[in-house]
VMD Tcl script that draws the C-alpha trace (Angstrom):
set ca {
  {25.20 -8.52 16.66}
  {24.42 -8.66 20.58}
  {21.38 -5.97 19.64}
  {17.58 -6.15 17.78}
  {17.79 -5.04 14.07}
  {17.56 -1.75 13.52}
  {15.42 -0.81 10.82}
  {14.32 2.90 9.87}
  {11.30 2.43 7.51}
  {10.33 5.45 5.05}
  {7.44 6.55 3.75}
  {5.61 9.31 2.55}
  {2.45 7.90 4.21}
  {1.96 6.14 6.79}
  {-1.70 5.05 7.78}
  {-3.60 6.37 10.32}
  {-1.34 10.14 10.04}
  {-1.62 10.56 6.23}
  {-2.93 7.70 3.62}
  {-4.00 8.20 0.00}
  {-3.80 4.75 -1.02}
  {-2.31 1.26 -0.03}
  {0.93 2.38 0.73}
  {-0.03 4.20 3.44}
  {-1.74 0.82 4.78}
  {1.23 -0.68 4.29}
  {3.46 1.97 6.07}
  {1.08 1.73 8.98}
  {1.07 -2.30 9.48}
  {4.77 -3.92 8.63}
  {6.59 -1.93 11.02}
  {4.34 -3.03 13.74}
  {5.15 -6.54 12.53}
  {8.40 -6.08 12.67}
  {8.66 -5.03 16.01}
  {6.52 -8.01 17.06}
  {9.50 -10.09 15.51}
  {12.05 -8.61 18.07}
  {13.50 -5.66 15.13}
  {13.98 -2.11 16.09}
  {12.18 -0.47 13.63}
  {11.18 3.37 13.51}
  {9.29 4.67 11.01}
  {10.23 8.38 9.36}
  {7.55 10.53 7.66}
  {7.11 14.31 7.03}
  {4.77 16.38 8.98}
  {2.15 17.31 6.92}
  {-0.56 19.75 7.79}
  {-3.34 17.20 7.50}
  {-1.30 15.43 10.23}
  {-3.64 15.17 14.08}
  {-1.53 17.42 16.50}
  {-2.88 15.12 19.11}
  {-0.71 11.80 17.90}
  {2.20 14.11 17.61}
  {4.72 14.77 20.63}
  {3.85 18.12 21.74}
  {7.85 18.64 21.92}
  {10.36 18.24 19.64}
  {12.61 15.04 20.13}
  {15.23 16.88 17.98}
  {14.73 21.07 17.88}
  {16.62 21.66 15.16}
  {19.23 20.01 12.79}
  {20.62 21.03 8.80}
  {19.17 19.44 6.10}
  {21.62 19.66 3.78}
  {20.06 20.77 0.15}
  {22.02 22.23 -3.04}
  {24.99 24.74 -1.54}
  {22.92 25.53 1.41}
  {20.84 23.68 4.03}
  {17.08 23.55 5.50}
  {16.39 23.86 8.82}
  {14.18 21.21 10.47}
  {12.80 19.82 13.65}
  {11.60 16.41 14.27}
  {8.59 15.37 16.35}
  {7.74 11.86 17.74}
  {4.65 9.73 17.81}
  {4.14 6.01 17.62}
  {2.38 3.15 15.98}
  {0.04 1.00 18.40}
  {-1.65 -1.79 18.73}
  {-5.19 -3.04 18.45}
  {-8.35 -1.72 16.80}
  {-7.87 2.34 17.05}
  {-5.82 2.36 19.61}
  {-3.99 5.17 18.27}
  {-7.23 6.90 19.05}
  {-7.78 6.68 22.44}
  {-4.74 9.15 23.86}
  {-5.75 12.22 24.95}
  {-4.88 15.37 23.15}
  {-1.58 17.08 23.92}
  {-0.31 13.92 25.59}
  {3.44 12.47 24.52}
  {4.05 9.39 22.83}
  {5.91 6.28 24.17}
  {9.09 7.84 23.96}
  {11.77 5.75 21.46}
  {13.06 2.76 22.50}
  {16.47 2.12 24.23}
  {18.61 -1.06 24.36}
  {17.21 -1.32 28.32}
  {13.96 -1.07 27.63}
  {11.14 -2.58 25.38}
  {8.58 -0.06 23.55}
  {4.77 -0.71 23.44}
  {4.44 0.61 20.34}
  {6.56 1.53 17.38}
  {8.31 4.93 17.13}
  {7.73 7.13 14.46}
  {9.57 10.39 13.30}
  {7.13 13.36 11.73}
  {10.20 15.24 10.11}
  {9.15 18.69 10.52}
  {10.02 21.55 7.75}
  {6.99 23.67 7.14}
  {7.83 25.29 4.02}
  {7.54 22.28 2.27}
  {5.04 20.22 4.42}
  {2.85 22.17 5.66}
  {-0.04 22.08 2.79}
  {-3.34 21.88 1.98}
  {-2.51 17.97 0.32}
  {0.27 16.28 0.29}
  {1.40 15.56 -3.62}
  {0.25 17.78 -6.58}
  {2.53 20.27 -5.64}
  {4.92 21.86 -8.57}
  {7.96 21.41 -6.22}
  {6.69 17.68 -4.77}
  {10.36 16.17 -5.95}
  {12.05 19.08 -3.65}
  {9.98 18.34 -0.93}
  {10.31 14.94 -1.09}
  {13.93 15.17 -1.32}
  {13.88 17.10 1.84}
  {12.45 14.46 3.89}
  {15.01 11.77 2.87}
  {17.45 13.65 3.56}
  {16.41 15.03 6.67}
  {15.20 11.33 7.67}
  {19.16 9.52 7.63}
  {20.65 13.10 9.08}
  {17.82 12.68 11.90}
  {19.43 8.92 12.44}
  {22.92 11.21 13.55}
  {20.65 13.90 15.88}
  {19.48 10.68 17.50}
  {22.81 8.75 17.63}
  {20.78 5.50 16.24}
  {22.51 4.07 13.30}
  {20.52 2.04 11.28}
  {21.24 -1.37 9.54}
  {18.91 -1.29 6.85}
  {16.98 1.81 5.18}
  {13.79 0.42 4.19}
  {12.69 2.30 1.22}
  {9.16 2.65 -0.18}
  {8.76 3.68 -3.92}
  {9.98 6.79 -5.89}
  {9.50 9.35 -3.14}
  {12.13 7.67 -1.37}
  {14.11 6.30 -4.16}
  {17.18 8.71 -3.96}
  {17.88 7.52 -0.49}
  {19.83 4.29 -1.78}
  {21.77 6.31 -4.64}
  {23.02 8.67 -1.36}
  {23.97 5.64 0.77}
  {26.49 4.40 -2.61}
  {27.45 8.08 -3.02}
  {27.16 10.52 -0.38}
  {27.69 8.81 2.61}
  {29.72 5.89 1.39}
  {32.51 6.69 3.50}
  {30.50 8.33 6.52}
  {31.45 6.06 9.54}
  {28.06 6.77 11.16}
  {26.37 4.76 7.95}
  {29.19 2.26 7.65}
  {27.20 -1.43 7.29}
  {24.09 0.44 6.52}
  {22.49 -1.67 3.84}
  {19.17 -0.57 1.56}
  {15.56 -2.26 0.55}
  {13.78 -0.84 -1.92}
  {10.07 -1.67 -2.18}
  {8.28 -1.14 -5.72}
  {4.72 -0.54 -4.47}
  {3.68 0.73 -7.84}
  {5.90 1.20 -10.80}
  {3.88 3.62 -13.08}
  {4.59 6.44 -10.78}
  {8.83 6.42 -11.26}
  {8.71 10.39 -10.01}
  {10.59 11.84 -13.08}
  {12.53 14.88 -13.00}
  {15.23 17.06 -14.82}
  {18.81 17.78 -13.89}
  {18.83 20.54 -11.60}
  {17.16 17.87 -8.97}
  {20.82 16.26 -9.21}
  {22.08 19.77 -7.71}
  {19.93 19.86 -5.40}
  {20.63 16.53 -4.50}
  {24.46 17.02 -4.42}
  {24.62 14.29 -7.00}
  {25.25 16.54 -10.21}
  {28.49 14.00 -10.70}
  {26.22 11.19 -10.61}
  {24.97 11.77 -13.93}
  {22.41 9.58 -15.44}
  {23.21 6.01 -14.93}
  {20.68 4.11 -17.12}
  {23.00 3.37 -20.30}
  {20.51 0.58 -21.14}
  {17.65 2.66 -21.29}
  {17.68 5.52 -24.01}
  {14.47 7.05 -23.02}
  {15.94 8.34 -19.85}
  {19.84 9.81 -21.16}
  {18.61 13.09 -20.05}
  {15.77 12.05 -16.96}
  {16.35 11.73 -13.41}
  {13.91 8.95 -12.64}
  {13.67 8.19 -8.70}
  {12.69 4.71 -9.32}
  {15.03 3.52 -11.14}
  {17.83 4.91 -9.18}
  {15.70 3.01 -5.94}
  {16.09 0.17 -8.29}
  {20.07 0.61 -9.14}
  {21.70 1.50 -6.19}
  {19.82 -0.38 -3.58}
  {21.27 -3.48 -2.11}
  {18.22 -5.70 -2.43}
  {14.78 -4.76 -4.12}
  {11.31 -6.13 -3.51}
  {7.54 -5.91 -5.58}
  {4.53 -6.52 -3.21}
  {3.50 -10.18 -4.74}
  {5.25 -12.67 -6.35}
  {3.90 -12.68 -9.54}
  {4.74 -8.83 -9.82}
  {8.36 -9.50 -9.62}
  {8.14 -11.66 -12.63}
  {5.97 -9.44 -14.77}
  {7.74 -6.02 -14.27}
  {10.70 -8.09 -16.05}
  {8.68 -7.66 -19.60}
  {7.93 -4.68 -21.68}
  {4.13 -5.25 -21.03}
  {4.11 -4.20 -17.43}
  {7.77 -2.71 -16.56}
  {7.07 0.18 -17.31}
  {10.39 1.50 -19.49}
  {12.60 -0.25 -16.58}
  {12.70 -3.53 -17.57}
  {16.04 -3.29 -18.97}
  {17.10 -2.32 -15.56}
  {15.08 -4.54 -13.70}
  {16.38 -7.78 -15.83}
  {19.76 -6.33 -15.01}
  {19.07 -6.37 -11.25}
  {16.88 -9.58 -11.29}
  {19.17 -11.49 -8.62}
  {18.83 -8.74 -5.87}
  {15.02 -8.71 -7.00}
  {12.31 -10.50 -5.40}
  {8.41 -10.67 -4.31}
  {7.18 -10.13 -0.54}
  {3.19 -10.33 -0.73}
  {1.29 -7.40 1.64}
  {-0.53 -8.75 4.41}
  {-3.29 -7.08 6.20}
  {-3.66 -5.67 9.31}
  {-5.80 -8.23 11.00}
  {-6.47 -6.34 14.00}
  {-7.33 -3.50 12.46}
  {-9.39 -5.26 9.58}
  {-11.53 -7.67 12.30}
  {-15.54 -8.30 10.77}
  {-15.98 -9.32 14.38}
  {-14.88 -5.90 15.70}
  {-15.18 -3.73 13.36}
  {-17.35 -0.48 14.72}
  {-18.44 0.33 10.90}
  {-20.45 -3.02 10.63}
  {-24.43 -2.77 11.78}
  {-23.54 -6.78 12.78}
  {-20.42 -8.06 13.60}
  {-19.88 -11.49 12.85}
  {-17.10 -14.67 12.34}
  {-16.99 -17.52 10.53}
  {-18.98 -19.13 13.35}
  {-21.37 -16.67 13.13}
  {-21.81 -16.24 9.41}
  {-25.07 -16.43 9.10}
  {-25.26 -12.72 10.88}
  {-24.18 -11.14 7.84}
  {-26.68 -10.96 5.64}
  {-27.97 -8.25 7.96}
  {-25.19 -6.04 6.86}
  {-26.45 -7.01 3.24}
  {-29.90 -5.94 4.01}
  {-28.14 -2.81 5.62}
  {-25.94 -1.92 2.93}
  {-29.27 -2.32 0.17}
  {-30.88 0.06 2.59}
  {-27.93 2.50 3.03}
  {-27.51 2.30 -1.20}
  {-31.22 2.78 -1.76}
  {-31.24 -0.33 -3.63}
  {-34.29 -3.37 -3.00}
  {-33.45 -5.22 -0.01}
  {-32.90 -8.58 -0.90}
  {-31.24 -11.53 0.40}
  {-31.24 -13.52 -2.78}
  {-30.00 -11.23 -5.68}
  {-26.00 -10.84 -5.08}
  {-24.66 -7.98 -4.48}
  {-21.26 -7.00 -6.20}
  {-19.25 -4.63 -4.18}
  {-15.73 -2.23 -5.91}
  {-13.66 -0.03 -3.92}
  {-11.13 1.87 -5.22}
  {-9.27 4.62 -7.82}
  {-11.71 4.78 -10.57}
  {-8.87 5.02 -13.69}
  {-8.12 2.34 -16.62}
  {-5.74 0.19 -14.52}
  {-8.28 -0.54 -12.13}
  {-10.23 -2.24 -14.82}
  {-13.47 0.43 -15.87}
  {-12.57 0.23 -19.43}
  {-13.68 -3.28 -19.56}
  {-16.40 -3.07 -17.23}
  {-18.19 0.15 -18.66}
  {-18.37 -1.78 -22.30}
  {-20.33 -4.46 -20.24}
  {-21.78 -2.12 -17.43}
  {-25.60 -2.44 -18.82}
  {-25.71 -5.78 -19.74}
  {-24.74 -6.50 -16.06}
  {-26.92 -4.62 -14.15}
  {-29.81 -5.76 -16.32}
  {-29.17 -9.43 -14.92}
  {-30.76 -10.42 -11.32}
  {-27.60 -8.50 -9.44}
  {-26.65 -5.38 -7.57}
  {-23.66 -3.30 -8.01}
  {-22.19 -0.84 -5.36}
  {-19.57 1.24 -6.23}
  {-17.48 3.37 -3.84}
  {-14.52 5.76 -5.28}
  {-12.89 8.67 -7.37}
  {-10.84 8.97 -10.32}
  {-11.07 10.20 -13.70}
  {-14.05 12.74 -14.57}
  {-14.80 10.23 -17.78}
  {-15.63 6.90 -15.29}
  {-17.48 9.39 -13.06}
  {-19.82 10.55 -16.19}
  {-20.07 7.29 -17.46}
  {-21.01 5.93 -13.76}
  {-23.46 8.50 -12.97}
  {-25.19 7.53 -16.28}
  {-25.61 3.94 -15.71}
  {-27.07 4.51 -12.19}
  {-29.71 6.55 -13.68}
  {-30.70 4.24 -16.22}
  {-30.48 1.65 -13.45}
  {-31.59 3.36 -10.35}
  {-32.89 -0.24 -8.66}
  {-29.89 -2.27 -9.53}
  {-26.52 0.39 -9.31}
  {-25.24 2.81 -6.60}
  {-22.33 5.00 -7.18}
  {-20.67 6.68 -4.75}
  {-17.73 8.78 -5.91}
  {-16.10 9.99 -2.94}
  {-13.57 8.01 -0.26}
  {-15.88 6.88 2.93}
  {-14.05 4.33 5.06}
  {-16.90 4.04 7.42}
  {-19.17 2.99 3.96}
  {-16.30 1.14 2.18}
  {-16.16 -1.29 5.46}
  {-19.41 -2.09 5.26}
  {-19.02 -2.68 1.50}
  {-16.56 -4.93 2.20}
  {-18.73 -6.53 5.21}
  {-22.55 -6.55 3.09}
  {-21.50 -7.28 -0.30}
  {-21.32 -11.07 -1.76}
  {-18.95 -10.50 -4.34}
  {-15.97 -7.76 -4.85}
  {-14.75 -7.08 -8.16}
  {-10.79 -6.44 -9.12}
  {-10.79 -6.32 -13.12}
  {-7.81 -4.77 -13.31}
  {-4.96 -4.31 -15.65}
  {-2.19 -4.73 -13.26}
  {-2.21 -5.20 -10.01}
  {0.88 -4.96 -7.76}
  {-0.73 -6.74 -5.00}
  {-4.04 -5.36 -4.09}
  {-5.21 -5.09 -0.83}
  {-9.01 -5.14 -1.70}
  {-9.30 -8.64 -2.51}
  {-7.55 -9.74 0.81}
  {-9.72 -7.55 2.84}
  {-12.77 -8.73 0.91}
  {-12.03 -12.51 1.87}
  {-11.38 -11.77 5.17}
  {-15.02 -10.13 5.51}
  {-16.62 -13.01 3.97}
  {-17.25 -12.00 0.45}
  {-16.23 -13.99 -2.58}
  {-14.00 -12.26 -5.19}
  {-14.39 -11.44 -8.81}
  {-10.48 -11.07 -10.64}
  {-8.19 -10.93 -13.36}
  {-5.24 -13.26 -12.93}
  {-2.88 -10.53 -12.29}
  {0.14 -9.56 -9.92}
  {-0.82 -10.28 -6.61}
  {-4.50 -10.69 -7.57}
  {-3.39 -14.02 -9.37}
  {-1.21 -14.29 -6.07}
  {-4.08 -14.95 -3.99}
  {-7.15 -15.58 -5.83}
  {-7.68 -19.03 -7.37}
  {-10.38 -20.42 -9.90}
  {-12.75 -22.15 -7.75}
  {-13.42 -25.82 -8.96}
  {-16.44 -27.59 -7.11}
  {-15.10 -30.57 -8.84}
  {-12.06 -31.10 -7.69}
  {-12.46 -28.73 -4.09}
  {-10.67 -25.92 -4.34}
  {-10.60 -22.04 -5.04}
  {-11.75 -19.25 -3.00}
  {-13.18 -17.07 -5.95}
  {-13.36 -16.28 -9.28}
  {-10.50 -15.70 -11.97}
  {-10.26 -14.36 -15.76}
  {-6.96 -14.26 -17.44}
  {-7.27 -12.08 -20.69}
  {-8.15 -8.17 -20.33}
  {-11.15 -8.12 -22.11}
  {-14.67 -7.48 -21.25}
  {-16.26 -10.16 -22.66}
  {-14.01 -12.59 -20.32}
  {-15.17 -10.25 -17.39}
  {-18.51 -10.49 -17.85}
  {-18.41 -14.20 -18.06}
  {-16.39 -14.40 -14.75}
  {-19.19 -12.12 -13.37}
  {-22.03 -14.62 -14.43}
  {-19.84 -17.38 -13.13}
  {-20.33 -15.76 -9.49}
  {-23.71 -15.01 -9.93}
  {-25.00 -18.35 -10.80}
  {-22.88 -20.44 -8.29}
  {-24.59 -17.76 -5.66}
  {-27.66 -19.57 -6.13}
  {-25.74 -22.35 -4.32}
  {-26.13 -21.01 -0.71}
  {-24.27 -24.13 0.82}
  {-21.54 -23.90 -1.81}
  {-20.86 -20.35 -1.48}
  {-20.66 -20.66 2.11}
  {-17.67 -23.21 1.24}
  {-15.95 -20.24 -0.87}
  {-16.78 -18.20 1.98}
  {-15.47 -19.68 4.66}
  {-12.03 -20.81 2.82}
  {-11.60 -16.95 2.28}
  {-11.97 -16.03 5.64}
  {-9.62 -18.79 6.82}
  {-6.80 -17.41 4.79}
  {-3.65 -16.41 6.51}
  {-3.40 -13.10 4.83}
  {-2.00 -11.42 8.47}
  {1.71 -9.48 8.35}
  {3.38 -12.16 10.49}
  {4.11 -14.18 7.85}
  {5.04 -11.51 5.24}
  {7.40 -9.76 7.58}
  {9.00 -12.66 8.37}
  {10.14 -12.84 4.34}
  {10.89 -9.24 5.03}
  {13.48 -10.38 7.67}
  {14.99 -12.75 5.20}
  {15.52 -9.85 2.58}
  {17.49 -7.82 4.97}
  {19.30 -10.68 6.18}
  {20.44 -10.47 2.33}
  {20.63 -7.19 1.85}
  {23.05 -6.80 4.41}
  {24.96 -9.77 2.77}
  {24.96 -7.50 -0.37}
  {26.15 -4.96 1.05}
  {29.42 -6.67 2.82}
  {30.09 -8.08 -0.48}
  {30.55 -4.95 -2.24}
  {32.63 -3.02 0.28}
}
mol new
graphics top color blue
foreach p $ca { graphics top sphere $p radius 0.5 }
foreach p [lrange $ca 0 end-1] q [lrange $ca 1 end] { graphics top cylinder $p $q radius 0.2 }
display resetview
């Protein structure tokens, strides 16, 4: 091949346009990796109404092309913007002003292309999932994501998939277009961000898909004779198939954490492996970072505590430097761990500590939350909304950040946590157990604190474990510090992410 890889990367969010969660962190860092590695890699989204008209190309690159869907079609457009570099960047262009345009084999793009599929009878909402006809939608922009490939005459080498909104995409590329010589050599990834949410529907999405002789391939799994589940047909037909840690690729293999698709995963296990997430170190810098009262380094560590003092103030909680405070961030639900903590919740915050809590979930962790804060208005502050500004400089005041959770695919808390300088709190778990190890004064080593069984007895000891070894400024400054110098940056994960193509194209010759 006397070209870059090409590499169209799909997802249903891609941070900064549209982001619920990590994969939309995700979305918005590896491709930029990528590129950095020499691969031509364009990302594909839909165009959702929540979507800044200002980092979108204020004409189409592609008017108008069929969608194909059931016995008809959908019309749609596609519009271009791109993925930059450095802190905000994406920022700084002035309304109504066009994108780098895409990248040609004579030139060399300063950023990376991305595609805002555009059909507004099914994008253009109020949110973008928790709609009755989501599966439709999302079926849509697959679809309309390898027939924009055509409009644009760029034929990819790998489809990069990203969990079940995207998982039909490799059962078309074995079906479908199997003999179309535009996708001839096109191999599939399939990235399990999350396997809970397998994006379950009933036959008539075959029609729609133009798959009704597909059928229901999962012989091995009873539950599903009569389910389409996108996952698992991500899972089945694509050429390769990737978790976001290491340790996640071996647990979805058992009952306990695969989630009704171990069967199928155990089936697949040679074309399955584990890529950790990075983080996007430019974006996620403590020394630039325009949230932070004080921006600091590891040189400069000693600055933080004013963030500390600034994040007590901000939480209306005592300012001081020597009680720790423990910082969470995230979906407040029973994977993430509150059904263990709330059993211990009191006992905690009646010990010399601090606890500030940013997020939103379940109604029954925000009752239970609001409760303890009022019996503990000095020691707890809950905050039950999403605030980037506030959960940066969680991440940048806190001492300690707490994962308890049940599973964790990879987590991009802890890693964030680290590189800020704060020490974490986890259960060995996924990618949590991926990156977090015990620390050991004795024999040198760890850059937190671990507990293996899900129980909240075992948390609260792991808790009190942090808390006292705080008292040991010079020694916690040692866990510091060997956070912050961990390479947690998407160079190195995209690199593995080069080798899986590399074999998912090898899959793919083999079985044509």
């Amino acid at each position: 091949m006397n070209r870059p890889l090409r590499v169209l990367f799909l997802s249903v969010e891609v941070a900064p346009f549209a982001k619920t969660g990590g994969l939309g962190d995700v979305a918005g860092a590896l491709p930029k990796a990528l590129h950095q590695l020499g691969v031509d890699v364009r990302v594909c989204m839909p165009l959702y109404r929540s979507v800044a008209r200002q980092h979108v190309s204020s004409d189409p690159v592609v008017p108008k092309f069929e969608v194909p869907l059931g016995a008809g079609s959908v019309a749609a457009a596609a519009y271009q913007g791109h993925l930059s570099y450095g802190l905000h960047e994406h920022e700084s262009r002035p309304p109504g002003a066009a994108p780098t345009s895409h990248p040609t084999n004579n030139s060399e793009p300063s950023s990376v292309p991305i595609y805002f599929v555009d059909a507004p009878h099914y994008f253009d909402r109020d949110s973008i999932y928790g709609h009755h006809d989501d599966g439709e939608r999302f079926l849509v922009y697959g679809r309309a994501a390898l027939e924009l490939c055509r409009s644009l005459d760029w034929a990819p080498d790998v489809v990069h998939c990203n969990d079940w909104h995207t998982g039909i995409v490799p059962n078309w590329l074995k079906t479908i277009y199997r003999d179309d010589p535009f996708f001839a050599g096109t191999a599939s990834v399939y990235t399990i961000h999350n396997l809970a949410y397998q994006g379950l529907f009933d036959y008539h999405f075959l029609e729609l898909a133009g798959l009704q002789q597909d059928g229901f391939p999962y012989p091995q799994i009873p539950e599903l004779a009569h389910t389409v589940d996108l996952m698992g047909r991500g899972i089945l037909y694509a050429d390769a198939v990737n978790t976001v840690s290491e340790r996640y690729a071996e647990e979805i293999l058992t009952p306990e954490y695969g989630e009704r698709l171990d069967p199928l995963l155990r089936d697949r296990r040679d074309r399955l492996f584990g890529i950790l997430n990075g983080i996007d170190d430019e974006e996620l810098d403590p020394a630039a970072d325009p949230h932070l009262p004080t921006r600091f380094d590891a040189a400069t560590l000693e600055t933080r505590l004013q963030n500390k003092l600034a994040l007590q103030r901000e939480a209306g909680l005592p300012e001081s430097p020597g009680i720790p405070v423990i910082g969470m961030i995230g979906r407040l639900s029973g994977q993430k761990g509150l059904d263990i903590l709330l059993p211990v919740l009191d006992a905690l915050l009646r010990r010399p500590l601090q606890l500030v809590l940013l997020g939103t979930g379940d109604e029954h962790y925000h009752y239970h939350l609001r409760q303890a804060q009022e019996r503990h208005p000095h020691s707890a502050a809950v905050f039950l909304t999403f605030d980037t500004p506030l959960a940066q400089r969680i991440y940048g005041g806190s001492d300690i950040f707490l994962m308890p959770s049940r599973y964790e695919p990879c987590g991009l808390g802890q890693l964030i946590a680290m590189r800020y300088g704060n020490v974490p709190v986890v259960r060995t778990t996924g990618g949590l157990a991926d990156t977090v190890q015990d620390c050991d004064p004795r024999a040198g080593r760890g850059n937190g604190f671990t507990f293996g069984p899900y129980d909240h007895l075992d948390l609260f000891a792991a808790v009190v474990r942090a808390e006292e070894t705080f008292k040991h400024p010079d020694y916690w400054r040692t866990l510091q510090l060997r956070g912050m110098a961990s390479d947690f940056s998407w160079s190195r994960s995209a690199q593995k992410y080069l080798d899986l193509y590399a074999k998912a194209l090898e899959f793919q010759r083999q079985a044509t």
